[in-house]
C-alpha positions, 0 to 999 in steps of 0.5 A, spaced: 231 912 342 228 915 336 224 910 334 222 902 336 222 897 331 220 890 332 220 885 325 216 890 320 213 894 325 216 901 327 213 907 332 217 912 332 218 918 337 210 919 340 207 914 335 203 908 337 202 903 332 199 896 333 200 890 329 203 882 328 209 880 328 211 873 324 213 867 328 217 864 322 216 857 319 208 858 323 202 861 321 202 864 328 202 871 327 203 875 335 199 881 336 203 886 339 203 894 341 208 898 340 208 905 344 214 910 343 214 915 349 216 923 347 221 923 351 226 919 352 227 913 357 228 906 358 224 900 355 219 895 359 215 889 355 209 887 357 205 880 356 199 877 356 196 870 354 203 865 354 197 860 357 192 863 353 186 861 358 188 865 362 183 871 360 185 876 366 191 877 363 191 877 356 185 883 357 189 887 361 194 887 355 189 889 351 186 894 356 194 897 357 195 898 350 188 901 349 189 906 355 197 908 355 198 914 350 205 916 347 205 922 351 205 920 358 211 915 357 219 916 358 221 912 353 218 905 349 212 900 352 211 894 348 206 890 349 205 882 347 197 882 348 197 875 346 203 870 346 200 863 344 194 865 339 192 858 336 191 856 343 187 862 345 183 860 338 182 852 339 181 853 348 187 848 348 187 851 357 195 852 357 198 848 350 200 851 344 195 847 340 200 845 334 204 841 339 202 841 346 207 843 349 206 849 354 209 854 352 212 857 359 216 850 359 220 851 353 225 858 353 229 860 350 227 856 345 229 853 337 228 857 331 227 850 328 223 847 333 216 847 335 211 851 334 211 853 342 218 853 341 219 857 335 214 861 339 219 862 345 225 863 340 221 869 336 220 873 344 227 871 346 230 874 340 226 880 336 224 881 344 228 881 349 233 884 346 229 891 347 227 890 354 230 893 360 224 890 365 219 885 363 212 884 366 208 877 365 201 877 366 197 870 367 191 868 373 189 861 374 187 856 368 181 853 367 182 848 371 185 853 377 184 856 383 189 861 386 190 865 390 192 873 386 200 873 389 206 875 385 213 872 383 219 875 382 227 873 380 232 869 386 236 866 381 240 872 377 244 877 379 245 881 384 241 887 381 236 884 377 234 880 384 234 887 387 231 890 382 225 884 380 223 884 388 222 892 388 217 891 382 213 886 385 212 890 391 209 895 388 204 889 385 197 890 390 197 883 392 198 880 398 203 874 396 210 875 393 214 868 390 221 869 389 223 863 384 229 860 383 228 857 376 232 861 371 229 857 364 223 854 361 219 860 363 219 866 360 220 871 366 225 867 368 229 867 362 229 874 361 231 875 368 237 870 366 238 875 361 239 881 365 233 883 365 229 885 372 223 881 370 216 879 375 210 874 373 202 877 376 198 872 378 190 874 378 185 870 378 182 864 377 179 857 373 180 861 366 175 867 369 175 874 368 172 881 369 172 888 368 175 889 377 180 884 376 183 887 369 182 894 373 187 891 378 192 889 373 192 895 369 193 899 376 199 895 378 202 895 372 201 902 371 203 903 378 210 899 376 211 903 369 210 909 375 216 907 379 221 905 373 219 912 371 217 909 364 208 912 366 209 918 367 206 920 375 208 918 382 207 911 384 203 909 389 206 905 395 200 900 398 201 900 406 203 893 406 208 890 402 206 882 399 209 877 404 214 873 402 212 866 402 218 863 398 220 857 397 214 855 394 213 847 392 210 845 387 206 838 387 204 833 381 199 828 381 203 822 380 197 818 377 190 820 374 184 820 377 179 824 381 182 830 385 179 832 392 183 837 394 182 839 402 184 846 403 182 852 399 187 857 394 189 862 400 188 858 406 193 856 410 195 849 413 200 845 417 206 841 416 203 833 416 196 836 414 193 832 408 192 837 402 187 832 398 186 826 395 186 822 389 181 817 387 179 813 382 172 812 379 170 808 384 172 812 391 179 808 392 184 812 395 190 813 390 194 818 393 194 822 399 198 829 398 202 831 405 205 838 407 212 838 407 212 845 410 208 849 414 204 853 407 198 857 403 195 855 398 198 858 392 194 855 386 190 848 386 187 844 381 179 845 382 177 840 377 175 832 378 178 830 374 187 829 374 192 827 370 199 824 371 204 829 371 200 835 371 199 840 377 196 838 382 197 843 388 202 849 389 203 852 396 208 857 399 212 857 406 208 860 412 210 863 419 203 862 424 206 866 429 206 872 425 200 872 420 196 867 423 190 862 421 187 864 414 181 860 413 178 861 406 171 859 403 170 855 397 173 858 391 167 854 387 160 856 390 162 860 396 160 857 402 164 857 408 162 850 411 162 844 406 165 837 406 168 834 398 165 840 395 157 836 397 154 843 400 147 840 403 146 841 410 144 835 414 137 836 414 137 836 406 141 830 406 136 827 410 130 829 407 133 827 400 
């Protein structure tokens, strides 16, 4: 490919050129990086920020597009550095600020719809087209513990599951998701398309820092080496991440007060109860139970829960393989604690 081109912005062959693309009928203006390698190759799409508090991700686009030069690429890099900037601006934690809506729930999305949905139709049509892989970048929400894993494709074809699975154990996490979901999100869609695509999750509660963006840049750079688009060797890490496919995904069934019980990486058994809901006097709502032996994945960290919003994640656990995983709190560190009240029993008693 001599040149790449996306609405009015070109590199041609050893250019690298930053600029905005036109979400129409929005004033949303996405910033992107184009970087035409000097010789020929494939095309990998890289985004950051499709939930804008999630600053581990969108830095590493920004670093990406900082640290990839035109000669070391094999073909073209295009890097979204921010899919949803009028969130980003108000702090809205997950939502286009123009409609609430979040945008990893609406692709392929409308050219006449929302903003988030006039958003996802500008990625799908100006972007997607030009990809042969795709990699999402995103951590936990400001509302979010996790625990760093990895997501791939279950629900495309043959080769693009295949191929989706071999990017995401490049990734230097311990835990891989294999989704069977083919729209709403943008990976998923793109997968849907043909498009072998992976989502890294690193980090948390809408944090970030310079040693958590450094270990997204080495994996992406560690997968644009094995797709022969960064020009050097791939490294492969001793241990691959554990399959902990299927995940369940569990929504707060009425609001209140969120204590969860297990923390982002901590395993747990069938039956056991992964926290509870409670309203503002301390009555029991809602229990939520394991359906499976698990880990966590992600949880909601704050007090305060919505109806319908996430509450906790977990993936499938095998103890007679890997053990017992016992974490500290994600919040202060501490490894013993109840109900996140951290005091030992001689403070309290002398309180």
């Amino acid at each position: 490919m001599e040149q790449v081109t996306i609405g009015g912005l070109t590199a041609k062959r050893g250019e690298k050129v930053n600029g905005f693309i036109s979400v129409e009928g929005t004033r949303i203006q996405l910033p992107v990086t184009l970087i035409c390698g000097t010789t020929d190759g494939e095309t990998v799409l890289i985004s950051g920020g499709v939930h804008n508090a999630e600053y581990v991700g969108i830095q590493s686009a920004i670093q990406l597009s900082h640290d990839l030069e035109p000669d070391k690429i094999n073909g073209q890099v295009i890097i979204i550095h921010l899919m949803n900037p009028s969130g980003f601006e108000h702090r809205t934690m997950s939502l286009v600020y123009e409609d609430g809506k979040n945008l990893n729930r609406v692709f392929p999305g409308s050219m006449l719809g929302t903003t988030a949905e006039r958003i996802a139709y500008t990625v799908e049509r100006e972007f997607f087209p030009l990809a042969d892989y795709y990699i999402d970048l995103h951590c936990g929400d400001g509302f979010e513990g996790l625990v760093s894993y990895v997501y791939c494709l279950g629900n495309a074809s043959d080769y693009v599951v295949k191929k989706s699975r071999e990017m995401a154990e490049i990734a230097h996490v311990d835990l891989l998701v294999e989704s069977q979901c083919n729209t709403g999100g943008a990976y998923n869609y793109a997968g849907s398309l043909g498009i072998p695509s992976i989502l890294l999750e690193r980090g948390h509660s809408s944090q970030w820092c310079q040693s958590l963006v450094d270990e997204d840049v080495h994996d992406v750079k560690n997968i644009l080496r094995y797709l022969g688009v960064f020009k050097g060797q791939a490294h492969r890490h001793e241990k691959t991440p554990i399959d902990v496919s299927p995940a369940i995904y569990e929504d707060a069934p009425v609001e209140g007060c969120w204590y969860p019980t297990k923390q982002p990486g901590e395993t747990f058994r069938e039956g056991d109860v992964l926290g509870y809901i409670k309203d503002y006097f301390g009555n029991e709502l809602f229990r939520c139970i394991a359906s499976q032996d698990g880990i966590i994945l992600y949880e909601t960290i704050s007090l305060c829960i919505m109806k319908d919003s996430p509450m906790v994640a977990y993936g499938a656990w095998d103890f007679t393989k890997y053990g017992e995983v016992v974490k500290n709190c994600i919040v202060c560190g501490e490894a013993e604690h109840k109900r996140h009240h951290h005091h030992k029993k001689s403070e309290i008693d002398e309180d």
